[in-house]
Phi, psi and omega in degrees: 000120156286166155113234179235078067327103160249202181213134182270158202204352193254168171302300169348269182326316177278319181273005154264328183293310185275028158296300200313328179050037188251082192204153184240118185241119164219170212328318184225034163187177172223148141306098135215180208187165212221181170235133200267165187282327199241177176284357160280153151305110170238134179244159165214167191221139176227124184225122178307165132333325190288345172282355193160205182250182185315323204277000186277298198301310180291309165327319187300294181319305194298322174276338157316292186303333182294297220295323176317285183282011173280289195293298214273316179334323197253326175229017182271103170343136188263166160104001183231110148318152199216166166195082156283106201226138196271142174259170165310348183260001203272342225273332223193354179265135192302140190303306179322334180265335149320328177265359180266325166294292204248014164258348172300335195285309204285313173316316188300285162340320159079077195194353158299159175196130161278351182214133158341304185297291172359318166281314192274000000 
């Protein structure tokens, strides 16, 4: 990820957010989040075994990770953990509407900005 997007990697971390039980599901991932120990943005991405086999699972990641630094770089309250987890719809739903999905996720959540300056 470029900018101030960063990525969460450890278990800990994934398995505090989703205790937090703070999350938005639409067609093609579900969200959820936490309040980061810091003022970054951190995302992290989980795709079951039950969408394919790997290379499905990784293609699901990849586009996920765009749709991520497309969205939350720009517009995601700072100061927040992210999970980002790929549904059966991400593998084939048009990237706009992958964006659409998770800028609805953020609104739903109320973790929308329209600007970076806006916050600080």
């Amino acid at each position: 990820m470029r900018g101030r997007v960063g990525r969460i990697t450890r278990r800990a971390d994934f398995v505090r957010i989703a205790g937090r039980n703070r999350r938005w599901v639409t067609p093609g991932l579900t969200l959820q989040t936490d309040r980061a120990p810091t003022d970054a943005v951190r995302v992290g991405f989980t795709v079951t075994r039950r969408l394919g086999k790997a290379v499905a699972r990784n293609r699901i990641k990849r586009r996920l990770r765009a749709v991520a630094e497309h969205v939350l770089e720009h517009h995601a309250l700072p100061g927040q953990d992210f999970v980002v987890i790929g549904r059966s719809d991400a593998l084939t739903r048009p990237f706009a509407a992958l964006c659409e999905d998770m800028e609805k996720a953020l609104k739903g959540l109320h973790l929308w900005t329209d600007t970076l300056e806006a916050v600080r």
